[in-house]
C-alpha positions in Angstrom: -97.6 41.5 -57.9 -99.4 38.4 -58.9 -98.7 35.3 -56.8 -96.6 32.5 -58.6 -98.8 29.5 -59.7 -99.2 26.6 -57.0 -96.6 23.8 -56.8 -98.2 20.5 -57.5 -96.0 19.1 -54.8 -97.8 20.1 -51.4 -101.0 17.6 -51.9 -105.0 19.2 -51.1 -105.5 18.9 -47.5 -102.3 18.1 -46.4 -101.5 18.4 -42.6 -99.1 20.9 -41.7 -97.4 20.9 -37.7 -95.7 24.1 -37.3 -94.8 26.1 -34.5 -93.5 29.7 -33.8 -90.5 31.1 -32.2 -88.1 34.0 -31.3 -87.5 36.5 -28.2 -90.1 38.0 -26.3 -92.0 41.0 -28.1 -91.0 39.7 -31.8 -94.5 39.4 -32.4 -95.2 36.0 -32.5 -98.8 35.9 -30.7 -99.5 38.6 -33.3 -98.9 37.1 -36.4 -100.7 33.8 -35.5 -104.0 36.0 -34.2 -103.4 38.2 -38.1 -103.1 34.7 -39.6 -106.6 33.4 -37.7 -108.4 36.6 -38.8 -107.2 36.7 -42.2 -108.1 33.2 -42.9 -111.3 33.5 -41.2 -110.6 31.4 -38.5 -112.2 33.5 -35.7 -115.4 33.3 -33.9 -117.0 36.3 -33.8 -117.4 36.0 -30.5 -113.7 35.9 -30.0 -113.1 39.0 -32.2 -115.7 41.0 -30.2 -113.8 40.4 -27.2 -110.4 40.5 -28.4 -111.5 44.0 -29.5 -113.3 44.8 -26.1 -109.6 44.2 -24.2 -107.7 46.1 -26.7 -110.3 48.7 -25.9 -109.7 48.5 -22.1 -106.1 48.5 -22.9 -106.2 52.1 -24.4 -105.2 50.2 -27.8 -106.1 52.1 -31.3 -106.5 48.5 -33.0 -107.3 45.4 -32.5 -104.6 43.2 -30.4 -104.9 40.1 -32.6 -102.0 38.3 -29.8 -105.1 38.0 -27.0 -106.4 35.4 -29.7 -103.5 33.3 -28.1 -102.2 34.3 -25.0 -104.8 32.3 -23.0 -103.7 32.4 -19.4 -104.3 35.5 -17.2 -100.3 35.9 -16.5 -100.2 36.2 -20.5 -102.5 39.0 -20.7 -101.9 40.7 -17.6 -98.0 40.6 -18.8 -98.4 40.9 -22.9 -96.0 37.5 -22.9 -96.5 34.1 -23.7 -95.7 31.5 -21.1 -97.5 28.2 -22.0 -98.2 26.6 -25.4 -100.7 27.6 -27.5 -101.6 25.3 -29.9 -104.3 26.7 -32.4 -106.0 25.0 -35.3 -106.7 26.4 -38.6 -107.0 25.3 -42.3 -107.6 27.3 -46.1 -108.5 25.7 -49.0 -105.0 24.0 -49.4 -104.0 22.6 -46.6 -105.2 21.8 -42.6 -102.5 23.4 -39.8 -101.8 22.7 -36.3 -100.0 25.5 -35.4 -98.2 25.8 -31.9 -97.4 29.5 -30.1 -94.4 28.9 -28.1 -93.0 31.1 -25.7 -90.1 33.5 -26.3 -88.6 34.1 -22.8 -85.4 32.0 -21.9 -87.4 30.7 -18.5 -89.6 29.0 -20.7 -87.4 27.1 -23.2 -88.7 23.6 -22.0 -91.7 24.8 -23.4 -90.4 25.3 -26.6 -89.4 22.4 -26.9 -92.3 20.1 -26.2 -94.3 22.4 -28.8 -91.0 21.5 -31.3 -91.0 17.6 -30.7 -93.8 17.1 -32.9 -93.6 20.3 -35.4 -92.0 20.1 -39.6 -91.6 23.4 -40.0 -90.4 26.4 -37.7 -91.6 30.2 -38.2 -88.8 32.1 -36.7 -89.3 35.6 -35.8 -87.1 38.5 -35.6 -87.9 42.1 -34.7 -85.9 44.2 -37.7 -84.8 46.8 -35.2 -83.3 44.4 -32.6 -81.9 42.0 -35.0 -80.5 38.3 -33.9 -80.4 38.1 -30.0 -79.1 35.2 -28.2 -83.1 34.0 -27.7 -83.2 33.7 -31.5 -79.9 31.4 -31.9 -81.3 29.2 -28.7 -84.4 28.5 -30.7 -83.0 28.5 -34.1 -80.7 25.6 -32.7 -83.2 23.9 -30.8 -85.0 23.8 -34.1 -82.0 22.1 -35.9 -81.4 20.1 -33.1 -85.3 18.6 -33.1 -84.5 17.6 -36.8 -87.4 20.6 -38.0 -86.1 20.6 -41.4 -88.0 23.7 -42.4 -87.1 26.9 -41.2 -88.9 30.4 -42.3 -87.7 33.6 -40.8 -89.9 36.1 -40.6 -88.2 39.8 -40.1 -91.3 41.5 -38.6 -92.2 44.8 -37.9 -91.0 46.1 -40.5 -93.1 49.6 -40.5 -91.2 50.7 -38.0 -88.2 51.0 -40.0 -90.2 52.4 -43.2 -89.8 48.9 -45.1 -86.0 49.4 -45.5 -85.0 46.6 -47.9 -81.1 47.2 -46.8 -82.8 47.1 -42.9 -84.3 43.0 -44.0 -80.9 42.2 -45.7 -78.7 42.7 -42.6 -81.1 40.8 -40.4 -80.8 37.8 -42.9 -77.1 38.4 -43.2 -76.5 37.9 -39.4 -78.8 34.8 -39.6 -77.4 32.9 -42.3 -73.9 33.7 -40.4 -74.8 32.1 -37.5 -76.9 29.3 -39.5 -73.9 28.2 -40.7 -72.9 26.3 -37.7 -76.5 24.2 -37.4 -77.6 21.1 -39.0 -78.6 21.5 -42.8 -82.6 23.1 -43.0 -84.8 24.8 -46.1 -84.4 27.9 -44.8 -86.8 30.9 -46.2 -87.0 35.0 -45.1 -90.1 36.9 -45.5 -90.3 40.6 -44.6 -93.6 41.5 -42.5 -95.6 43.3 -40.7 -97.5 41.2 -38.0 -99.6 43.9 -36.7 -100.8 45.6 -40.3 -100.3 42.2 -42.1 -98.0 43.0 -44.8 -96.9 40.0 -46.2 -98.9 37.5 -44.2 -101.7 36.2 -46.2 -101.6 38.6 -49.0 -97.7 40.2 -50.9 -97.3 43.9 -49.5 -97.3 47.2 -52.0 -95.5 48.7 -49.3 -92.2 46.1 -50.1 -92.2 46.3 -54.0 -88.3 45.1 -53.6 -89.4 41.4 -52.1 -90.3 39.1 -54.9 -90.9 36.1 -52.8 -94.4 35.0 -51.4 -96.3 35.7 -49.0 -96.0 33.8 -45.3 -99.3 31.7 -46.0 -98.6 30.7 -49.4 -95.2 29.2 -47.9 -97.1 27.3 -45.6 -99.6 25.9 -48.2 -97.4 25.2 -50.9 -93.9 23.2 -48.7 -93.6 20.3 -48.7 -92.9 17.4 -46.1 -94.4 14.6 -47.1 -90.6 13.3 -48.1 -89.4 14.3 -44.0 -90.7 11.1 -42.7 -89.1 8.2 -42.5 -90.5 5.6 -45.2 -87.6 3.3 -45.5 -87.4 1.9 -41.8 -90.8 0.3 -40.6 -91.0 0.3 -36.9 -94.8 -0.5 -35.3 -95.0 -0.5 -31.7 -97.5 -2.2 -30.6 -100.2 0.0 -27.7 -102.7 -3.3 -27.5 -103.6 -6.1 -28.5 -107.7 -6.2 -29.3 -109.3 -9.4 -28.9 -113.0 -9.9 -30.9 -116.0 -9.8 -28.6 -117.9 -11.0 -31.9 -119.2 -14.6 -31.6 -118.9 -14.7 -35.6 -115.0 -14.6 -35.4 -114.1 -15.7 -32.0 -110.2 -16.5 -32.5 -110.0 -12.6 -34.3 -106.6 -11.1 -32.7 -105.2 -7.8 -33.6 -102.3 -5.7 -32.7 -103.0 -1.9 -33.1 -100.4 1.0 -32.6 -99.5 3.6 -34.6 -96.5 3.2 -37.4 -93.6 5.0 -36.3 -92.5 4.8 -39.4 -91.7 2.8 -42.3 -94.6 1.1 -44.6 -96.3 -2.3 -43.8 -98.9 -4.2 -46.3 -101.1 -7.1 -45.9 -98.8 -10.4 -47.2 -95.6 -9.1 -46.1 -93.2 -10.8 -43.3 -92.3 -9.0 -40.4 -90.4 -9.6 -36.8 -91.4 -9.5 -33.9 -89.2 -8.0 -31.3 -87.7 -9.3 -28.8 -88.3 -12.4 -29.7 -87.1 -12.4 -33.1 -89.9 -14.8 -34.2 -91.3 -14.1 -38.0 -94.9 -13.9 -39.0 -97.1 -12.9 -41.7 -99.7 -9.9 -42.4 -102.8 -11.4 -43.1 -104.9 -8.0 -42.6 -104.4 -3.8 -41.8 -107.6 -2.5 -40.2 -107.8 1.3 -40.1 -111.0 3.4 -38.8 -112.8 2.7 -41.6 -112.0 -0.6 -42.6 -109.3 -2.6 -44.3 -106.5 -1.0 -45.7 -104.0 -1.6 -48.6 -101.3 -0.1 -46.8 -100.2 1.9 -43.5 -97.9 4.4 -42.7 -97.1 6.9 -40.4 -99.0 8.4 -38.6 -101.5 6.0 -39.4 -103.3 4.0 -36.2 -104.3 0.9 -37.4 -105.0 -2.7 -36.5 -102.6 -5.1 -38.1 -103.8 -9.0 -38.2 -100.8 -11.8 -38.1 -101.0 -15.3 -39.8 -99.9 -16.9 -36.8 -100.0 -16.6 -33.1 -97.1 -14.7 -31.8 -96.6 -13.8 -27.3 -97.2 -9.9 -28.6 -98.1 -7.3 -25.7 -97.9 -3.8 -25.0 -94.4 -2.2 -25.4 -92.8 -4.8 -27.7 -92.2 -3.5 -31.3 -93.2 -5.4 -35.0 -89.9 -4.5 -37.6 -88.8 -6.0 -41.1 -86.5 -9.3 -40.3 -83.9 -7.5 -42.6 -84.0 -4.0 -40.6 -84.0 -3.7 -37.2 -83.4 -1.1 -34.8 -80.5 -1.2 -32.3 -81.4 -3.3 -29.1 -79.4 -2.1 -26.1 -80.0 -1.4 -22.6 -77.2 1.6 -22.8 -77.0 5.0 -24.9 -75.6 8.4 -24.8 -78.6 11.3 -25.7 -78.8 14.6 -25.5 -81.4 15.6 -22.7 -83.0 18.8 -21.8 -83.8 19.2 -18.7 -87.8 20.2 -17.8 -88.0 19.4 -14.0 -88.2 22.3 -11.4 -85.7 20.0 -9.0 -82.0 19.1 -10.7 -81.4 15.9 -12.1 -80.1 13.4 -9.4 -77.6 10.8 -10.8 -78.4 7.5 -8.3 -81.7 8.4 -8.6 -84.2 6.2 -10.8 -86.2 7.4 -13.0 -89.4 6.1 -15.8 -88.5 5.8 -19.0 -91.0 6.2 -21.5 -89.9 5.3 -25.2 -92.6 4.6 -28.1 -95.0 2.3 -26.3 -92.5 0.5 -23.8 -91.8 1.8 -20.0 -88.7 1.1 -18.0 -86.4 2.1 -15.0 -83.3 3.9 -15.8 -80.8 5.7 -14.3 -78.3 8.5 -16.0 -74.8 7.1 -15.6 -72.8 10.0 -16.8 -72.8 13.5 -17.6 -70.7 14.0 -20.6 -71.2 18.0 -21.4 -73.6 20.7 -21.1 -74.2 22.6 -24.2 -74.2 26.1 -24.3 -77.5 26.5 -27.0 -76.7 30.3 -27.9 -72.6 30.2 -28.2 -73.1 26.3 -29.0 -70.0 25.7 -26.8 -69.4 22.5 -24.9 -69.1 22.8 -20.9 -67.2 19.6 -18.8 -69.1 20.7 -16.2 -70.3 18.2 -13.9 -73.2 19.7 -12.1 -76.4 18.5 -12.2 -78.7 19.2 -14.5 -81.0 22.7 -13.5 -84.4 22.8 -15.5 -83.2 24.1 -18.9 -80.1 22.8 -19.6 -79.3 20.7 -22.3 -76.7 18.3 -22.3 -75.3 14.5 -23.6 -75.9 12.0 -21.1 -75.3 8.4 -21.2 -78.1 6.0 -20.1 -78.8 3.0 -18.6 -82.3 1.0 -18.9 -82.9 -2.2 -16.5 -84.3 -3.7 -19.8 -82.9 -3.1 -23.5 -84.9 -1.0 -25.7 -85.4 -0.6 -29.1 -84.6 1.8 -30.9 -83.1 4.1 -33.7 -80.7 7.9 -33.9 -83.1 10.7 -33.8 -81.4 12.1 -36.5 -82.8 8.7 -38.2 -86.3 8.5 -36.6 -87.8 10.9 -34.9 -90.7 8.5 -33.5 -88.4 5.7 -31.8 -84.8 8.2 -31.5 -86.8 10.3 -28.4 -88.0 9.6 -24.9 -89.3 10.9 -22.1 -88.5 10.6 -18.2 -90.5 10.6 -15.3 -90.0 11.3 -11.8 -92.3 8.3 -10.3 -92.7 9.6 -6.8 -93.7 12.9 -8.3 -95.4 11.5 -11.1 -94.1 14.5 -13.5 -92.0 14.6 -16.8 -88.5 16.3 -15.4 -86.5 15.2 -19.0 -86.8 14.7 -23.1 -84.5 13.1 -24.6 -82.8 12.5 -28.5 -80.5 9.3 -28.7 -77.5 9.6 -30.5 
């Protein structure tokens, strides 16, 4: 079957974050390693010896998931435990692609891989169906505000490419989708291993008239996810010239959060509240006509401002909230349990402060989505709404609203380790 012509909507070389999820042994090292080799995006170097261990193995093809599973404990156990992120790109569009692990110890490493992803490949072995791995991820999708969602039933040789076997596997998702947050949601039935319906439509599935996995992936489009509408610039640095031509030059550079700033416009500084003017945006190359996220660029003021590391550049007409208390939802990542009158780092945009969680209010139950009083603390894993309290305000927007300034990490100083992410409400 011919593929349908290409959209005009996903733009030439657009950059796509994605990541990949389900239960362990859904096959989603597989399909990544099918999607490097099929795109030639393999070394072959790295083939040869992908092919030499599936050898040792006793393996009668080539295991295309040693492409990814990078630490010993991932071969030696045929699971993935860290993230993988990989790199690939077709004539379309670039990818960033992240290999999270499937096993319920390793959720807080889904969802560092998630914070930063737009879309979500979710996979589902066709014989097993939807386990209570699937629904934690699918939520902690929806819950990370990844607004595209494409489930791929895989392995679906081993049930002769039933077409009745891929309908009740997308019955019994969309049943429990129901109960998440809104998403583009999209089913493709595969074959990981074979690569049926990965880069190229499947004779074996005549019944599926939808595309194939990478066309999906080079033809969705995201460009309209971000937030354009609310400017927020948090300022890293502030770059003085070391040119004896312009002596007084001073720049603020950062990366947009979000929003779009040009050269003439007014814009606030925060916390002061004191208005200035964009005389100049300075980007890698040179001057710009606008910026955007995730742009990193210089941006040049027609007055001098007291602007340091940590303080944030808004529109005087739309400001974040500026509070030194919020409720979040948290997921715990620390090996020790959260202690309540303990301090902790805050880390939010650009800006660091001391904080300390005031209150529990529930613990969410990700698979049954069920909402627990209980009061004890937090064990690496658990998600839950906290409320928070910073020794000085931030600023800052809903996740739901902005994903760049609605998140946060903590830090346990004395340990100097990241034991919590956090999404404000």
């Amino acid at each position: 079957m011919p593929q349908p012509p290409p959209p005009p909507a996903a733009p030439r070389g657009d950059l796509l974050r994605l990541i990949t999820c389900g239960n362990v042994d859904d096959g989603k090292s597989t399909l990544i390693g099918r999607l490097l080799f099929d795109t030639k995006s393999i070394f072959e170097d790295q083939l040869a010896a992908v092919q030499q261990a599936s050898e040792r193995r006793g393996h009668t093809f080539t295991d295309l998931a040693l492409l990814t599973d990078g630490l010993r404990a991932e071969r030696e156990q045929g699971i993935t435990i860290d993230v993988a992120y990989r790199y690939f790109a077709t004539p379309r569009r670039k990818f960033i692609l992240a290999d999270c692990p499937g096993h319920f110890q390793y959720t807080r490493n889904m969802v560092t891989g998630a914070s930063s992803a737009q879309l979500a490949l979710i996979l589902i072995d066709v014989r097993k169906g939807l386990t209570e791995q699937t629904c934690r991820h699918a939520f902690l999708a929806t819950l990370l505000r990844i607004k595209h969602l494409i489930v791929c039933v895989n392995k679906m040789d081993l049930v002769d490419y039933r077409q009745e076997e891929f309908e009740r596997v997308r019955e019994q998702f969309m049943e429990y989708a129901e109960r998440l947050d809104g998403a583009d949601i999209q089913f493709i039935p595969l074959s990981a291993r074979d690569g049926d319906n990965v880069v190229e439509k499947s004779a074996r599935m005549p019944w599926y008239a939808g595309s194939s996995l990478l066309y999906s992936l080079e033809t969705v489009y995201v460009r309209n996810d971000a937030n354009h509408i609310d400017a927020r610039f948090p300022v890293q640095t502030v770059i003085r010239s070391q040119d004896p031509a312009a002596p007084d030059f001073r720049g603020f550079a950062g990366r947009v959060a979000s929003g779009v700033f040009r050269p003439g416009e007014e814009i606030a500084h925060l916390p002061s509240g004191l208005t200035a003017r964009i005389t100049a945006i300075r980007g890698p190359g040179g001057k710009v006509d606008s910026a955007f996220h995730p742009m990193s660029v210089v941006l040049e003021l027609d007055r001098d401002l007291d602007i340091g590391r940590g303080d944030l550049l808004a529109k005087p007409n739309n400001q974040p909230v500026n509070s030194g208390e919020f409720e979040a939802m948290l997921c715990w990542l620390g090996d020790q349990p959260l202690e309540a009158a303990r301090p902790y780092v805050l880390h939010h945009t650009s800006r660091e402060t001391r904080c300390r969680v005031r209150a529990v209010r529930y613990k969410l139950d990700v698979t049954t989505l069920h909402r627990s009083p209980d009061q004890t603390p937090l064990q690496m894993n658990d998600l839950a709404r906290i409320t928070l309290q910073t020794t000085t305000p931030l600023f800052f927007d809903s996740y739901r609203k902005n994903r760049q300034t609605g998140r946060f990490i903590l830090v346990d100083e004395a340990a100097n380790t990241t034991v919590a992410a956090g999404m404000i409400l």
